[in-house]
N, C-alpha and C positions, 0 to 999 in steps of 0.2 A: 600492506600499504593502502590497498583501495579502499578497506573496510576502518581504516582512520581518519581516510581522505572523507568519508561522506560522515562518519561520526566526531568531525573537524568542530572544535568547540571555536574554532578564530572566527576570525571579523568578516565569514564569508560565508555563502549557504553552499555548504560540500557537498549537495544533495543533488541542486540545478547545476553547479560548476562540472562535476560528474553527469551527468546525464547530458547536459550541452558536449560534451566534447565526445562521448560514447556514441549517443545513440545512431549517429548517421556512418557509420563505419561498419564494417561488417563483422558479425559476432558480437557489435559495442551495447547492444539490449542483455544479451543474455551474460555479459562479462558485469555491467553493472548491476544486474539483478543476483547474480552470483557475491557481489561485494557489499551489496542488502542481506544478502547471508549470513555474510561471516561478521559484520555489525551489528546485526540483530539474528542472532543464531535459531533461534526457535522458528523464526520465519523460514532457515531454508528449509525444512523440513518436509514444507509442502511442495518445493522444487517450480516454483512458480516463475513465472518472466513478466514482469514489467512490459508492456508491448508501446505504451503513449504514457506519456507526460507533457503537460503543459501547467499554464499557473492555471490554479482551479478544476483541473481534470487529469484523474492517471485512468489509466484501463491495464489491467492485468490479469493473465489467463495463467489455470492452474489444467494441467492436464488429470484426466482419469485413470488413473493405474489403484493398483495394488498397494499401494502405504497410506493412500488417502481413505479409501474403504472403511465401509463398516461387515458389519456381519448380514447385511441382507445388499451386500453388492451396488449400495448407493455409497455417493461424497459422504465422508463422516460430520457430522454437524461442528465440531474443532475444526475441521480440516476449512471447511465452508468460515468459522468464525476468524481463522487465522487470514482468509485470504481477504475478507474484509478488512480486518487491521492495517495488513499490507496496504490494499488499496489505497486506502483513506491515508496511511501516513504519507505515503507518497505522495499525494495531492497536494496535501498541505506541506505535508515538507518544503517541497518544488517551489510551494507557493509563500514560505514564507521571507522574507526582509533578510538581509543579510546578519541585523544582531538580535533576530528573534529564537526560540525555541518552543519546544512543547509536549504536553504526555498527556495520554489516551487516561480521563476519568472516570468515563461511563459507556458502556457499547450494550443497544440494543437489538437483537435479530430476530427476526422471523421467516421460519423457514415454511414457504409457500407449497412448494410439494418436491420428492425426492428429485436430490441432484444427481444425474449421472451424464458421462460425458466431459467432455470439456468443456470447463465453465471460465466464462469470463466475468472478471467482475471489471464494474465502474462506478466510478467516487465524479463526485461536484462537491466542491466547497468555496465559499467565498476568500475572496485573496486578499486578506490582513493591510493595512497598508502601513502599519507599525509594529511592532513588538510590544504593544501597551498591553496590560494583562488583558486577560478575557478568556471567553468560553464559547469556541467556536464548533456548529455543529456539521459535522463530514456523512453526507447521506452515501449509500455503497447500492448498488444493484446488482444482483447477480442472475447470468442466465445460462442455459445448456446451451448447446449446438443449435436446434430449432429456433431459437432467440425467447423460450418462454423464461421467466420470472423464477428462479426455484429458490431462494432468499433474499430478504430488505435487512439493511444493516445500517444504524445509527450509532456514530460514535460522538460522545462529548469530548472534547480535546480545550485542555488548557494552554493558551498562548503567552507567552512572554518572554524579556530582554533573559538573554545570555548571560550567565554572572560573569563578572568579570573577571 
């Protein structure tokens, strides 16, 4: 039910309506990041939380364990690339118009030096004020625990109305 509720193709944005009513509740971050799961399944894999959202900005932290790894004990660069995606959809999702939509065309990253640790990433994007097409670009930052830089991540994201 959650993960229809935010991949709600109606006249409403199931994204912010969901996060409005979650996130100040207790468990209601990790319940809705849980139901970005199971809507966009590949994403939970990295088992990541959503921690802010607002229009124009998500922050979302990926913990260091064991499935995220590589073979030399850092974040695995997918793992890093997935959590960017995350990011950045969340931002603009949140951020866009109740009859708008949109899909990721182009993502560029650069991995500054190994992740390890818990990384948080965070997305800026500008907030649409239509569903008129276009090509909106979602900057992502991510960084360890010390707060240094260990990936930059740009995604092209195409914007527009909902079909009807």
């Amino acid at each position: 039910m959650l993960a229809s509720f935010i991949a709600d193709k109606g006249k409403r944005n199931g994204v912010r309506d969901l996060w409005d009513k979650l996130a100040g509740v207790p468990g209601g971050k990790r319940v809705f990041s849980r139901a970005v799961g199971l809507a966009a399944p590949y994403t939970s894999t990295i088992d990541a939380r959503v921690d802010v959202l607002r229009p124009g900005h998500a922050e979302v932290v990926m913990r260091d364990r064991r499935a995220v790894r590589n073979h030399i004990r850092c974040v695995h660069a997918v793992a890093l690339a997935n959590l960017a995606e995350l990011t950045a959809n969340s931002a603009l999702a949140y951020s866009l118009p109740d009859d708008a939509r949109f899909i990721v065309a182009g993502m560029s990253l650069e991995y500054v030096k190994k992740a390890r640790g818990t990384i948080r990433a965070v997305a800026d994007c500008e907030v649409p004020a239509t569903s008129e097409r276009r090509e909106i670009e979602v900057h992502v930052s991510m960084r360890d625990p010390s707060g240094t830089e260990v990936t930059r991540a740009m995604l092209r994201t195409l914007v527009g109305p909902k079909k009807a």
